[in-house]
C-alpha positions in Angstrom: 22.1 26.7 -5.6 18.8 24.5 -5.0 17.7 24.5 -1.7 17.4 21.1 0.1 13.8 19.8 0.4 12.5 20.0 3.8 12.1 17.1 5.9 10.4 16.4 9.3 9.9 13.3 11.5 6.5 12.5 12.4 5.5 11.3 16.2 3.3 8.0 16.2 0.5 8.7 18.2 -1.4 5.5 18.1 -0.5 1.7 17.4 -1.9 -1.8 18.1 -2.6 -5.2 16.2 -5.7 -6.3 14.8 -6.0 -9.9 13.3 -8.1 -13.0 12.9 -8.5 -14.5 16.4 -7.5 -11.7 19.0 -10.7 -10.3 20.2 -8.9 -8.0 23.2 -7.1 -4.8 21.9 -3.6 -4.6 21.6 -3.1 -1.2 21.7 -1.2 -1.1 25.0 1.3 -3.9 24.2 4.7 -2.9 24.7 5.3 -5.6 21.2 3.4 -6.1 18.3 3.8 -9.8 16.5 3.8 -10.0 13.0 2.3 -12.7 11.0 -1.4 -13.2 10.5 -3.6 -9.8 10.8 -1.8 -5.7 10.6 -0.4 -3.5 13.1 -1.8 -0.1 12.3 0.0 3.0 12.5 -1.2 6.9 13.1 1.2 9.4 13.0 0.8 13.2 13.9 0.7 14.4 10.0 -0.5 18.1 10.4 3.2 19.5 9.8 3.0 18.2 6.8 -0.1 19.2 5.4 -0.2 20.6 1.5 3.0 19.4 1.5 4.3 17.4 -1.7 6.1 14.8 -0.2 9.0 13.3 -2.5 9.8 10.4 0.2 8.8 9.0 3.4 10.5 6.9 5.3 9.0 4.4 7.6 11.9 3.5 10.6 10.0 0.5 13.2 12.2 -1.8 15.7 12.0 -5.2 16.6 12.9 -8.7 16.0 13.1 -10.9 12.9 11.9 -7.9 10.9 15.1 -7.5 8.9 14.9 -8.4 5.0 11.5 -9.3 4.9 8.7 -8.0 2.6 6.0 -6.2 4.1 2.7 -5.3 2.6 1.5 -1.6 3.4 -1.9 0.2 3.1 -3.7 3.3 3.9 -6.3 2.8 6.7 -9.2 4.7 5.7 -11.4 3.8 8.9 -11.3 5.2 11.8 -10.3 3.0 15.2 -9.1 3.8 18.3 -5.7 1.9 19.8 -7.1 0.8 23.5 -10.8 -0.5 21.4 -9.6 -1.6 17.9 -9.8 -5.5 17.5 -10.4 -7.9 14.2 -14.3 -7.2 14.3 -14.5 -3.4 16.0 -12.5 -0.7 15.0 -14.1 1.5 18.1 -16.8 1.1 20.5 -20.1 0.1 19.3 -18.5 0.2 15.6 -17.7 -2.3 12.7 -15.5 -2.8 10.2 -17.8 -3.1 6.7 -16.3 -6.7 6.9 -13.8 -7.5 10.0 -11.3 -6.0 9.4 -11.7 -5.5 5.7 -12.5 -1.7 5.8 -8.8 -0.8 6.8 -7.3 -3.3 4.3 -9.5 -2.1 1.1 -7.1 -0.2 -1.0 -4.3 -2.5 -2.9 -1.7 -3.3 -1.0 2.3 -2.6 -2.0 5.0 -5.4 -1.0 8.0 -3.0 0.2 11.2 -4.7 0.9 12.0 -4.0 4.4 16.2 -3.4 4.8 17.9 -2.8 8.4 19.8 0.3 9.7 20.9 -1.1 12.7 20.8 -4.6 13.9 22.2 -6.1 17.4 21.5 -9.7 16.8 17.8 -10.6 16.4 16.9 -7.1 16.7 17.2 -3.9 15.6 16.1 -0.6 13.6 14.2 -1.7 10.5 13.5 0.6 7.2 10.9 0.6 4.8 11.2 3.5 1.9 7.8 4.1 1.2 6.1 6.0 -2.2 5.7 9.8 -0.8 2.0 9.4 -1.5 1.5 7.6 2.0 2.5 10.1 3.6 0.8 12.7 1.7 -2.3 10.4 2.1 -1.7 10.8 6.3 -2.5 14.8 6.4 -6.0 14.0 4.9 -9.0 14.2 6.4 -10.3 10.9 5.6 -7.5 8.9 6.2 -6.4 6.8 10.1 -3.0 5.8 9.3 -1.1 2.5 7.6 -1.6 -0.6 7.7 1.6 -3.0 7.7 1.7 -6.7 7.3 5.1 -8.6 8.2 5.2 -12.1 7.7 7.3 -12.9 10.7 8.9 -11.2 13.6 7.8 -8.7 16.7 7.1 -5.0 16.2 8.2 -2.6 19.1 4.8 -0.4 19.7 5.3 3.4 21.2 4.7 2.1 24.7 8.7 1.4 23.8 9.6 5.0 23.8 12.8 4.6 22.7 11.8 1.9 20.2 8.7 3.9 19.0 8.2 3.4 14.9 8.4 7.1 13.5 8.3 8.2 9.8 10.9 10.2 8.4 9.2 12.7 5.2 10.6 14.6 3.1 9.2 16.7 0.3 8.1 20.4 -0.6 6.5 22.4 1.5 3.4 24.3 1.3 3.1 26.4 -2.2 3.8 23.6 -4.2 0.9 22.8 -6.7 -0.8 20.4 -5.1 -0.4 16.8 -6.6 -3.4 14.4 -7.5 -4.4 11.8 -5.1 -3.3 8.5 -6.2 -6.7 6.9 -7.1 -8.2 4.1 -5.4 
């Protein structure tokens, strides 16, 4: 009998919002509003490094999230959560173009479905291509990128409401798969 894959959850360790317009750093806020700009994500990816993941599984709370489509990228500059704004990713840094350097690989619209809602808000799921995730345990990579058209994202100042990502796949010893190009 076939083994089930393995599966871990993986701790976000950073968050804020970054868009046109907000020039202080919203890496503290207990929400995150959607709508114009990205809330970036980091997660703590090293248990899953070599890993070929077959799924990942983004879970984030909030309101007004449920049902809508959400565009998602690989941020592949660094930034820190208390500094990162529209123009500066860290102190004394820029973005190539304000905030174009997280955004420049092609984005995918993922339909975003709830678990749990009580009213406005609730647990929100986006099932996400396991190349994200692989993407996450490399060296040159600082997270995702999410884009919501509407609603408020719970950050991990919310403890209990802190977005994690759920990943499953094959652990180390698998050939590795190629990266998916840019």
């Amino acid at each position: 009998m076939a083994q089930p894959a393995p599966r871990t959850l993986l701790e976000c360790i950073a968050d804020t919002r970054v868009a046109p317009g907000l020039t202080a750093p919203a890496g503290r806020d207990f929400q995150l509003q959607a709508g114009k700009g990205w809330i970036l994500l980091r997660f703590r990816a090293a248990a899953i490094e070599g890993w070929r993941v077959r799924q990942a599984t983004l879970l984030v709370h909030g309101a007004r999230l449920q049902g809508v489509r959400a565009q998602v990228r690989v941020v592949r500059r660094p930034w820190l959560e208390t500094e990162a704004t529209w123009a500066h990713p860290a102190e004394g840094e820029v973005w190539d173009l304000a905030g174009a350097q997280t955004l420049h690989c092609p984005a995918e619209t993922i339909s975003c479905s709830h678990v749990f809602v009580d009213g406005e808000a609730g647990w929100s799921r986006l099932e996400l291509p396991g190349w994200y995730a692989e993407a996450l345990a490399r060296e040159d990579t600082f997270g995702l990128a999410l884009r919501f058209p509407r609603g408020t994202m719970d950050s991990r100042e919310t403890v209990a409401y802190a977005p994690y990502l759920l990943v499953e796949g094959a652990e180390t010893g698998d050939p590795p798969r190629p990266a998916r190009p840019e």
